[in-house]
ROKOL-893524 format. One record per residue (C-alpha): residue in three letters; y, z, x. Coordinates in Angstrom, 1 decimal, always signed. Each point is the difference from the previous one (the first is absolute). Example, Ala and Ser with C-alpha at 12.3 -4.5 7.8 and 13.67 -1.06 7.14 Angstrom:
BEGIN
<node><rest>ALA</rest><yy>-4.5</yy><zz>+7.8</zz><xx>+12.3</xx></node>
<node><rest>SER</rest><yy>+3.4</yy><zz>-0.7</zz><xx>+1.4</xx></node>
***
This chain:
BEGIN
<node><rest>UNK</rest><yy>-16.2</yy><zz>+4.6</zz><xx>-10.0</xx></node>
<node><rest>UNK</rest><yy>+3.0</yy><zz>-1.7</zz><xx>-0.7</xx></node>
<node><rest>UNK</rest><yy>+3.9</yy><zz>-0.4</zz><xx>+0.4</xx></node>
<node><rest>UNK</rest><yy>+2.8</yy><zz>-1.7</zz><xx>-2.7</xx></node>
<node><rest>UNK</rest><yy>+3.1</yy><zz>-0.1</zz><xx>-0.2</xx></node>
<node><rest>UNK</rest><yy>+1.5</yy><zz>+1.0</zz><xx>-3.4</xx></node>
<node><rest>UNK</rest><yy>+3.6</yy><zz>-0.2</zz><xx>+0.7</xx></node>
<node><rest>UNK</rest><yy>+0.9</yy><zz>-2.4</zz><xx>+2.5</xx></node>
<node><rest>UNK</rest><yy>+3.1</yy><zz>+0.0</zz><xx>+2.6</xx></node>
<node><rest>UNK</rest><yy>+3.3</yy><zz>-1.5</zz><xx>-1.3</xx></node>
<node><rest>UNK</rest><yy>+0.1</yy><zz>-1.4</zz><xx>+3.7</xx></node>
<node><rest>UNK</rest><yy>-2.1</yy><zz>-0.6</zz><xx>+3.2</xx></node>
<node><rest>UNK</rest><yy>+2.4</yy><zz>-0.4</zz><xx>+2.2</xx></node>
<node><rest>UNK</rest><yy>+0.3</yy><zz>+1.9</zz><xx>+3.0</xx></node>
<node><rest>UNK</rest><yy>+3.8</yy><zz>-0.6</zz><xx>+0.8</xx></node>
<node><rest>UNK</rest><yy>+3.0</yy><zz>-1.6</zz><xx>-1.5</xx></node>
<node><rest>UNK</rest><yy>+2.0</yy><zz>-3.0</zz><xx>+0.8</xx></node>
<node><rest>UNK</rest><yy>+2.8</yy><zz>+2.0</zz><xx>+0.8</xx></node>
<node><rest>UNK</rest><yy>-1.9</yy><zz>+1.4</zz><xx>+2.9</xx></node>
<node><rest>UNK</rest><yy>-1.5</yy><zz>-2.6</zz><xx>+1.0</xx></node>
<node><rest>UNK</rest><yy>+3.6</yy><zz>-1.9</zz><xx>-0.1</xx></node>
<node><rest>UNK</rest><yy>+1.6</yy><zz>+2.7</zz><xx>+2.0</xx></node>
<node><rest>UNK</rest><yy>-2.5</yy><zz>-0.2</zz><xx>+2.7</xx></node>
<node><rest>UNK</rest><yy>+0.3</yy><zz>-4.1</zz><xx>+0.1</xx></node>
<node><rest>UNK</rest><yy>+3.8</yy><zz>+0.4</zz><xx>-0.1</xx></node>
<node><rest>UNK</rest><yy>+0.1</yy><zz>-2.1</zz><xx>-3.1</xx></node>
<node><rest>UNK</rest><yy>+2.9</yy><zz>+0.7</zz><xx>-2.2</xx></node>
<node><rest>UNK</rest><yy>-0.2</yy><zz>-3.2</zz><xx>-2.2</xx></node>
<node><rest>UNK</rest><yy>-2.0</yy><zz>-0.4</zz><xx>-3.0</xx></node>
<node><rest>UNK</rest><yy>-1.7</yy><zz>-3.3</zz><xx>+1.8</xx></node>
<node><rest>UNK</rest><yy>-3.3</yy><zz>+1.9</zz><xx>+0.7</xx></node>
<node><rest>UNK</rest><yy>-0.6</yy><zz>+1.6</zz><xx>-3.3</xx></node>
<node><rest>UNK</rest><yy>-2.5</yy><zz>-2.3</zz><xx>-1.2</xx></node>
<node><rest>UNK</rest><yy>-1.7</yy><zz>-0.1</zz><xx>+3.0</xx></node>
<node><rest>UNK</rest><yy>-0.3</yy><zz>+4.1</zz><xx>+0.4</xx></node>
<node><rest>UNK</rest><yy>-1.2</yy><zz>-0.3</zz><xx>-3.6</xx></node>
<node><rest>UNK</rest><yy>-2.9</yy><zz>-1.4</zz><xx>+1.1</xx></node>
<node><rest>UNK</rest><yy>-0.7</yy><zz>+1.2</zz><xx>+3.6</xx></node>
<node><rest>UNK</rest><yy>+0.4</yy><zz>+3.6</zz><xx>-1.1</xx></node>
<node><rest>UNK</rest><yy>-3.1</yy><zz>+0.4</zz><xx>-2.2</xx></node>
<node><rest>UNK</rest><yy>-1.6</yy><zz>-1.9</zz><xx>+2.6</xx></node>
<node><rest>UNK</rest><yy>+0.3</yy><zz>+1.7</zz><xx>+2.4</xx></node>
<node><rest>UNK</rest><yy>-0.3</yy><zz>+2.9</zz><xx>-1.9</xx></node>
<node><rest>UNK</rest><yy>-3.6</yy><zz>-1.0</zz><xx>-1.2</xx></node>
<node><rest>UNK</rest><yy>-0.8</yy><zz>-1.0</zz><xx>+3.9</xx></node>
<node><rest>UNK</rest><yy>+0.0</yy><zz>+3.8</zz><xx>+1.0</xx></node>
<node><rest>UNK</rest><yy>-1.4</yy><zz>+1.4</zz><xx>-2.9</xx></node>
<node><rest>UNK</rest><yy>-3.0</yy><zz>-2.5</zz><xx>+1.1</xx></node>
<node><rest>UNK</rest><yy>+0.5</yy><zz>+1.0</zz><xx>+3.3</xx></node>
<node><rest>UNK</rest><yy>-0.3</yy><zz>+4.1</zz><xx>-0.3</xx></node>
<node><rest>UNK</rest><yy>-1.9</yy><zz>-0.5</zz><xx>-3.4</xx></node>
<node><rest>UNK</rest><yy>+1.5</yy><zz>+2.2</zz><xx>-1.7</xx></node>
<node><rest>UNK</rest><yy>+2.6</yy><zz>+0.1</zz><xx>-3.2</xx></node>
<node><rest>UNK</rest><yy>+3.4</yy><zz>+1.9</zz><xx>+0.4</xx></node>
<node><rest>UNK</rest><yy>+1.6</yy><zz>-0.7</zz><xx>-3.4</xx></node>
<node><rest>UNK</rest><yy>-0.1</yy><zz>+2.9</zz><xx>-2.7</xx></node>
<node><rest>UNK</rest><yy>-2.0</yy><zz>-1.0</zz><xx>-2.8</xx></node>
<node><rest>UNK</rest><yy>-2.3</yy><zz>+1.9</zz><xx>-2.6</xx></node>
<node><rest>UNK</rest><yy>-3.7</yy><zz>-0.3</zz><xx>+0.7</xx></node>
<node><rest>UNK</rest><yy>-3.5</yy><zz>+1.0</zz><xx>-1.7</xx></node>
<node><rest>UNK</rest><yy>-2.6</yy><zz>+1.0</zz><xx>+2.5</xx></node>
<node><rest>UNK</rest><yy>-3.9</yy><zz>+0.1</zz><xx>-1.1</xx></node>
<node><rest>UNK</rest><yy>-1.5</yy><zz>+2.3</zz><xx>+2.6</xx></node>
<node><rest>UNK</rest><yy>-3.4</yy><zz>+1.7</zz><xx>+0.6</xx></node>
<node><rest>UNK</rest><yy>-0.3</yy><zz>+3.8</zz><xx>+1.3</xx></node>
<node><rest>UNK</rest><yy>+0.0</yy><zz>+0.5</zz><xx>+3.7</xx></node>
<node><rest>UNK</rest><yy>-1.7</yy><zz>+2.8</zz><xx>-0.3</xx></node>
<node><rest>UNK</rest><yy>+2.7</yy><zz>+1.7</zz><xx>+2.4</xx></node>
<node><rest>UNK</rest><yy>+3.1</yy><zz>+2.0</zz><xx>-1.2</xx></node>
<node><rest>UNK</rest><yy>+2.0</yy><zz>-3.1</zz><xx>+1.1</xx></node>
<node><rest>UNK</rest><yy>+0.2</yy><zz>-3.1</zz><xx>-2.0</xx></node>
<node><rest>UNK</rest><yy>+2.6</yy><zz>-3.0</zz><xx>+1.6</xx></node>
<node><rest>UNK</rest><yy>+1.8</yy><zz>-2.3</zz><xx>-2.4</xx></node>
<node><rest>UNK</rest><yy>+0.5</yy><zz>-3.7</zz><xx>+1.3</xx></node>
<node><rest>UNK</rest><yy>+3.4</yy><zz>-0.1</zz><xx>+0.0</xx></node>
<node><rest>UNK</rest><yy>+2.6</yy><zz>+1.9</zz><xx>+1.1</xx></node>
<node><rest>UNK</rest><yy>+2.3</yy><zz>+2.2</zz><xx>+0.5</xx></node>
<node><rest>UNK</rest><yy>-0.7</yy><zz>+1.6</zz><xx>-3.2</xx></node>
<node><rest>UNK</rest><yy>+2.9</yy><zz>+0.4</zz><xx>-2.2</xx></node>
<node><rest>UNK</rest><yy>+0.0</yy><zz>+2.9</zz><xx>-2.3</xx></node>
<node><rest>UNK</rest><yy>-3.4</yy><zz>+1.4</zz><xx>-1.7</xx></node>
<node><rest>UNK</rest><yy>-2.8</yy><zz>-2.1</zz><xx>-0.8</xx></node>
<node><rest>UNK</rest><yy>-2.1</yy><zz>+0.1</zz><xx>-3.2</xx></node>
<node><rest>UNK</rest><yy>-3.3</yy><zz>+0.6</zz><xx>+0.5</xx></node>
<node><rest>UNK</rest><yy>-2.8</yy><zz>-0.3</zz><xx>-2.6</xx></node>
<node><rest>UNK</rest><yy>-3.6</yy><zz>+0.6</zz><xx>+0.9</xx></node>
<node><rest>UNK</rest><yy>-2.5</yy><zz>-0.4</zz><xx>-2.5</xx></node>
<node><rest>UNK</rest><yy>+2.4</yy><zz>-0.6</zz><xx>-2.8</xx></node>
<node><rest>UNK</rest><yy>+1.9</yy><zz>+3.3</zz><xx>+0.5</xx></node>
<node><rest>UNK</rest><yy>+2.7</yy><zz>+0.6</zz><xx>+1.9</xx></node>
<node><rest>UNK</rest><yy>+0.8</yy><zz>+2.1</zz><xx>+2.8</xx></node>
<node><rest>UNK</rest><yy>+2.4</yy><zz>+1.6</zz><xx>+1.9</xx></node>
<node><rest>UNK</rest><yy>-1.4</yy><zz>+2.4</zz><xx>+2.4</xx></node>
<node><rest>UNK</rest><yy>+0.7</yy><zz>-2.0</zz><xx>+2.8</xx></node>
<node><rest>UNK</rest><yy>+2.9</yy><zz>-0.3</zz><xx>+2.5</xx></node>
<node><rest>UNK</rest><yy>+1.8</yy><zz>-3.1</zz><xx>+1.7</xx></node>
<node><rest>UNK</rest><yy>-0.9</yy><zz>+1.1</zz><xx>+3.6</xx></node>
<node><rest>UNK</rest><yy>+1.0</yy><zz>-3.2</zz><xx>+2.2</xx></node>
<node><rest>UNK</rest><yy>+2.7</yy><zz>-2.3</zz><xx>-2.0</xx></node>
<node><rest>UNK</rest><yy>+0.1</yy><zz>-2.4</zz><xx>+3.0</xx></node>
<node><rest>UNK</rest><yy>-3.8</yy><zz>+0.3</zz><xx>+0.5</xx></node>
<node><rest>UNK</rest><yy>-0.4</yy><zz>-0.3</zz><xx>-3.9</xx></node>
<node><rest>UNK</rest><yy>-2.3</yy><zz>+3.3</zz><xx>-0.2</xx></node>
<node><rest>UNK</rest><yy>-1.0</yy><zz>+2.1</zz><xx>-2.6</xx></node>
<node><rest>UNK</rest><yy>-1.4</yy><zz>+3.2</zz><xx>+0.1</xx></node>
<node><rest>UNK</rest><yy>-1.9</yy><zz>+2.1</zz><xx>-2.0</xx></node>
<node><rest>UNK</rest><yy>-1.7</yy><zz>+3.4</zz><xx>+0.6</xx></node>
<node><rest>UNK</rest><yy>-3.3</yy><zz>-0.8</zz><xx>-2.0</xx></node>
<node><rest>UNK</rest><yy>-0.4</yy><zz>-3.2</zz><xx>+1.5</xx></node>
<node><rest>UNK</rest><yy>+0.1</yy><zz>-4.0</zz><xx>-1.1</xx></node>
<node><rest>UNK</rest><yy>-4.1</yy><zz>+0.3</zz><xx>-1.1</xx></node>
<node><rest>UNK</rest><yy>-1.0</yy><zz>-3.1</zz><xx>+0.7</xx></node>
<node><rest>UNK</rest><yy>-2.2</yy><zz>-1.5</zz><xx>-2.8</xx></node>
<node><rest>UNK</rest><yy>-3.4</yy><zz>-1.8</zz><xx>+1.1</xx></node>
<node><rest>UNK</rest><yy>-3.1</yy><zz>-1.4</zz><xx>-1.8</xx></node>
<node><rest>UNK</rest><yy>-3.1</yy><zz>+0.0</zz><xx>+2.5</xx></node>
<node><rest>UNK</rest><yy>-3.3</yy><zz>-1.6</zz><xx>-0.5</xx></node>
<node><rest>UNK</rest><yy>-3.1</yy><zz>-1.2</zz><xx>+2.1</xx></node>
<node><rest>UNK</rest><yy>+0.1</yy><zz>-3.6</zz><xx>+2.0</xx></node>
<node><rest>UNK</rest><yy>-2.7</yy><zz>-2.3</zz><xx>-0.8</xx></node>
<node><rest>UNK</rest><yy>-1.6</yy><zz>+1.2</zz><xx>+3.2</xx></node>
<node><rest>UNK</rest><yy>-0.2</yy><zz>+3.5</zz><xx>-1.0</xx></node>
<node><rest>UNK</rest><yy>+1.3</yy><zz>+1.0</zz><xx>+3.2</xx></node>
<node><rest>UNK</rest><yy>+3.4</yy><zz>+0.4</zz><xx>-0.7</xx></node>
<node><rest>UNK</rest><yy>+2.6</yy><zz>+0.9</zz><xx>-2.2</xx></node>
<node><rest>UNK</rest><yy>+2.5</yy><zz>-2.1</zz><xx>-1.7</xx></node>
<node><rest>UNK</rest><yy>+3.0</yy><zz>+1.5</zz><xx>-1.0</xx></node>
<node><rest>UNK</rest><yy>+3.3</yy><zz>-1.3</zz><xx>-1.7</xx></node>
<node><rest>UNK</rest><yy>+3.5</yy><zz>+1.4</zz><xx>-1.0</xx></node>
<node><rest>UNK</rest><yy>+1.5</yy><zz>+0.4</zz><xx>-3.0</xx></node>
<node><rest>UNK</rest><yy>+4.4</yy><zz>-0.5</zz><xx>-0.3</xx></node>
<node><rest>UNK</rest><yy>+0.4</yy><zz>+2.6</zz><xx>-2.4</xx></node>
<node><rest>UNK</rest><yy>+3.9</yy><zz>+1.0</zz><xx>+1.5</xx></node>
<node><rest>UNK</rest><yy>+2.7</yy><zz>-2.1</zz><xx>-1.5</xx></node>
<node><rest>UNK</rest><yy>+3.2</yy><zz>+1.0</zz><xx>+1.6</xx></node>
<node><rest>UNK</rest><yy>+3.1</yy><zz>-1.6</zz><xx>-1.3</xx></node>
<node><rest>UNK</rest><yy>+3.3</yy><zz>+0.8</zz><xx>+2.7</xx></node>
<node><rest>UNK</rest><yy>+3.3</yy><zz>-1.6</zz><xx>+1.6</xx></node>
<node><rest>UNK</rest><yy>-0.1</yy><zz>-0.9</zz><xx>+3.6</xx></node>
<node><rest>UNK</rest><yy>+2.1</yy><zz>-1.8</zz><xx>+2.3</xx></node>
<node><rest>UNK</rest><yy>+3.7</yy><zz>-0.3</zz><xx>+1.0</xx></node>
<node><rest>UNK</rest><yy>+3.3</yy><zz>-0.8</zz><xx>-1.0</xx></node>
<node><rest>UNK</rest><yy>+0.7</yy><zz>-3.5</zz><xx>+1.8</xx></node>
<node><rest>UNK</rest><yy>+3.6</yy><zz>-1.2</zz><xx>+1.0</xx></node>
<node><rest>UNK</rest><yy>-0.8</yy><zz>-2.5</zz><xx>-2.5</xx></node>
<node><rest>UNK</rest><yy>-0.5</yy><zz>+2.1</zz><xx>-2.9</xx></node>
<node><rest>UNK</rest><yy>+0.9</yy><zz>+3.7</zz><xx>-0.9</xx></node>
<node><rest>UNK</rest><yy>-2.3</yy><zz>+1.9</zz><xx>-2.3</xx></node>
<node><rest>UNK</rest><yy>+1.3</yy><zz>+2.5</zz><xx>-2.7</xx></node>
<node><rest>UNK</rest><yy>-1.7</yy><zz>+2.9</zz><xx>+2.5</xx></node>
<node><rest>UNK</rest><yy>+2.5</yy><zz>-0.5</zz><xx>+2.3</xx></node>
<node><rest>UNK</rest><yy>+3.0</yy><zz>-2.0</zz><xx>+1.1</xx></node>
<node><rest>UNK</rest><yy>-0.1</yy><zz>-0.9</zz><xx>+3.5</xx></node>
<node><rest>UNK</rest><yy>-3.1</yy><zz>-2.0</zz><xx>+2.4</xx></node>
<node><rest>UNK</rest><yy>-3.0</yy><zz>+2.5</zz><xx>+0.7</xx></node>
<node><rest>UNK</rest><yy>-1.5</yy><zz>-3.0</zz><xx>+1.9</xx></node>
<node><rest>UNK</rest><yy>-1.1</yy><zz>+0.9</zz><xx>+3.3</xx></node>
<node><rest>UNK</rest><yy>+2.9</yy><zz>-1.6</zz><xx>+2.8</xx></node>
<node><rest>UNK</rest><yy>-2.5</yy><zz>-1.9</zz><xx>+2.2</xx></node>
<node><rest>UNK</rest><yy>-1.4</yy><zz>-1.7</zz><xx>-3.2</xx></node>
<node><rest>UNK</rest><yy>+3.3</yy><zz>-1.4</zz><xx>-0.6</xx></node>
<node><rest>UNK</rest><yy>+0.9</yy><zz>-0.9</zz><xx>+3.5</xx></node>
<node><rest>UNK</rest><yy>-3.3</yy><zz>-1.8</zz><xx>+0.3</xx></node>
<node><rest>UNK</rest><yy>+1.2</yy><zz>-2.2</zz><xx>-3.2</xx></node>
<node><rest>UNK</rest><yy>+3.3</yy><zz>-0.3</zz><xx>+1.4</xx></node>
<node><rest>UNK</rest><yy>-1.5</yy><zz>-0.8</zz><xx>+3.7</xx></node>
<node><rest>UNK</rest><yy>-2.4</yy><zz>-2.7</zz><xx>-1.4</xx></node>
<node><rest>UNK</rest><yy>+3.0</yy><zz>-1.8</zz><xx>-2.5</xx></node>
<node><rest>UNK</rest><yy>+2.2</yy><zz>-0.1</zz><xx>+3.4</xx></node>
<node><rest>UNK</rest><yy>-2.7</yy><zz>-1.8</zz><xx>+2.0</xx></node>
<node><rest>UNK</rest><yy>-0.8</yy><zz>-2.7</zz><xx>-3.0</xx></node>
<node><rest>UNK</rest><yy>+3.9</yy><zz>-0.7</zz><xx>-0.2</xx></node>
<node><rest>UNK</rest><yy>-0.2</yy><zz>-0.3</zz><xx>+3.8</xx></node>
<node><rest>UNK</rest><yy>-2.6</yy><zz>-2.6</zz><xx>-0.1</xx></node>
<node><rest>UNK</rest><yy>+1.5</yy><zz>-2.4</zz><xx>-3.3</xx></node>
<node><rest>UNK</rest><yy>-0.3</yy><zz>-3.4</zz><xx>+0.9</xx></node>
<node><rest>UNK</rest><yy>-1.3</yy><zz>+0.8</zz><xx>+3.3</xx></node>
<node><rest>UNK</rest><yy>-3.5</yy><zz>-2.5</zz><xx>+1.2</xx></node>
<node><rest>UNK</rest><yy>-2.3</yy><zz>+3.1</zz><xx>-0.1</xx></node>
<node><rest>UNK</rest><yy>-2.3</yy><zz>-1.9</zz><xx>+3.0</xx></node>
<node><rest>UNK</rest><yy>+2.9</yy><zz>-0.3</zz><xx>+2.8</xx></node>
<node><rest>UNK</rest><yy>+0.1</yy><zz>+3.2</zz><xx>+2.1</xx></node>
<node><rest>UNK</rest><yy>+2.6</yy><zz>-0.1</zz><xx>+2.4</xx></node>
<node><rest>UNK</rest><yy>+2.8</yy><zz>-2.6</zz><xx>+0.7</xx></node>
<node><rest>UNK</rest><yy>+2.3</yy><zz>-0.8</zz><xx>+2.7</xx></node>
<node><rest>UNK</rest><yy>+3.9</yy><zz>-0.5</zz><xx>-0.6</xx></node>
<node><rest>UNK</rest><yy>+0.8</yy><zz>-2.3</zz><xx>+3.1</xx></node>
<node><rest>UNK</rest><yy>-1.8</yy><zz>-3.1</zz><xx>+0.0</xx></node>
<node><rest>UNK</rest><yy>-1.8</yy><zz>+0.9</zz><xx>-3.5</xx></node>
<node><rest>UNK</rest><yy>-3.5</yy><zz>+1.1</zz><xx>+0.6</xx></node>
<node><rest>UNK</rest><yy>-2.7</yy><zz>+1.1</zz><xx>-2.5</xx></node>
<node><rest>UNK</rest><yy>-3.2</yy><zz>+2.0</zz><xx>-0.1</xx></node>
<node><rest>UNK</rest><yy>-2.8</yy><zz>+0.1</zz><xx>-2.7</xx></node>
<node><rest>UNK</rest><yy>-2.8</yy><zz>+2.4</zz><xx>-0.7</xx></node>
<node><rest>UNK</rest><yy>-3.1</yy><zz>-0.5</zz><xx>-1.0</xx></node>
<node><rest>UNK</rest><yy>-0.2</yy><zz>+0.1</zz><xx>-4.2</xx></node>
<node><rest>UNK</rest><yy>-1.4</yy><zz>+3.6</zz><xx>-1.2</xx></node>
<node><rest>UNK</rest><yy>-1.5</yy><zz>+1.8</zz><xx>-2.7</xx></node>
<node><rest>UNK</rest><yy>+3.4</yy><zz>+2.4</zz><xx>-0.2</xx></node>
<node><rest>UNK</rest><yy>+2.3</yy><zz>-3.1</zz><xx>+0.4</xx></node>
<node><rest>UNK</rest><yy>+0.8</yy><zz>+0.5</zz><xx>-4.2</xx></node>
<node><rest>UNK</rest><yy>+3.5</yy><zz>+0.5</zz><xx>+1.1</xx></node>
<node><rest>UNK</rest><yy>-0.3</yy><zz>+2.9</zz><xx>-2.3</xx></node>
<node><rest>UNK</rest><yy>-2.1</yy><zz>+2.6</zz><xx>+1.9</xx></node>
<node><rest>UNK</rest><yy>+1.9</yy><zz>+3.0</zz><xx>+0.8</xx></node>
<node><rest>UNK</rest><yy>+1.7</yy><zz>+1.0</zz><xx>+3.6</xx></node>
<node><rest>UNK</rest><yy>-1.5</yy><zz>+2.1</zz><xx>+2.4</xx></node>
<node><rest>UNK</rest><yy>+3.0</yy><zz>+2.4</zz><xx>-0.8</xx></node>
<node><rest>UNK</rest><yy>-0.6</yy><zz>+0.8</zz><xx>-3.5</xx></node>
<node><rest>UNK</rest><yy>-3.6</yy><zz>+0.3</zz><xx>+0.3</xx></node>
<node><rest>UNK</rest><yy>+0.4</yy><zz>+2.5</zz><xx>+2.5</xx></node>
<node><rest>UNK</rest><yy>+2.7</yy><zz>+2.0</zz><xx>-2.5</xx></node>
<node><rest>UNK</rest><yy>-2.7</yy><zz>-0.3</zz><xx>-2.1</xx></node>
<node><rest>UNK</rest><yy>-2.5</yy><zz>+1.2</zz><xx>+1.5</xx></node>
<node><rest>UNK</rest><yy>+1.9</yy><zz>+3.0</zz><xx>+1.4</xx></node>
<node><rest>UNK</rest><yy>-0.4</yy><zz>+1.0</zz><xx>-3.6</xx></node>
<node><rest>UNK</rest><yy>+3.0</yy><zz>+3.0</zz><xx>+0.5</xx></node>
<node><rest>UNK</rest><yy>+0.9</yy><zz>+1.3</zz><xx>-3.5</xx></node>
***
């Protein structure tokens, strides 16, 4: 089995500096360097996070059989209709069941392909699968960042770009701020420390856009 990308995304980036200005209240061009940078940041932060891959590219999938009428696709949503060649022909008796899900259905089934043979023992059997599916497809969405020629406005799910937003806001909140002192006190200027931590990167994302995140509404 096996996943490649064969036409990448033109962009990563899970909002633009427009948005991210707008939010900030920044009407200058004073922070365009600096939103260059933090934007596929954090952009690349929540992809880690959810581990998963929103952009639209073009992908080639090696698959084995599942032996089911159902066979899922790694990434999604599926855009379009795949291309599907098993066993050097093609097919297309098959239906795009789940685009979000990324699942394919097909009446006679996905036969899954196995070579068995005795263990050394004698005992047992030892059987192994054979990729014979290559499916070629589109998945993904159009980002803020990017519009693809399928369509012309964002198909990116709103509380994936909120999260992005949400993480930018709290890095611009903490520039140039010592990320060990905690608390201080105004009047007769106090400070408090914590103790150093793993997650004290000063890039780690807020509690806010993990949970918008992990609400995963689409």
């Amino acid at each position: 089995m096996g996943l490649s990308v064969t036409t990448a995304a033109a962009s990563t980036d899970l909002t633009t500096s427009e948005r991210v200005k707008l939010e900030l209240g920044i009407s200058t061009m004073e922070k365009n360097e600096w939103l260059k940078m933090v934007i596929p940041a954090a952009s690349a932060a929540i992809e880690d996070y959810a581990n998963n891959f929103w952009a639209y590219q073009t992908y080639e999938e090696v698959l084995s059989g599942s032996g089911s009428t159902r066979l899922m696709l790694a990434r999604t949503p599926i855009v379009g209709t795949p291309t599907i060649v098993i066993d050097s022909v093609e097919v297309t008796d098959f239906n795009v069941e789940d685009r979000e899900a990324g699942v394919l259905f097909r009446t006679q089934g996905w036969i899954r392909q196995v070579s068995y043979w005795p263990s050394i023992s004698r005992d047992s059997t030892v059987w192994d699968d054979h990729p014979n599916i290559y499916v070629t497809y589109d998945a993904g969405y159009n980002l803020p960042s990017f519009k693809t020629p399928i369509a012309g406005a964002s198909t990116l799910p709103a509380n994936i770009e909120r999260a992005c937003i949400v993480t930018i806001q709290s890095w611009y909140r903490l520039k140039g701020r010592d990320p060990n002192v905690s608390w201080k006190q105004v009047g007769d200027l106090a400070l408090g420390y914590r103790k150093p931590s793993g997650d004290d990167s000063g890039v780690e994302l807020p509690p806010e856009a993990r949970a918008l995140i992990s609400r995963r509404i689409y």
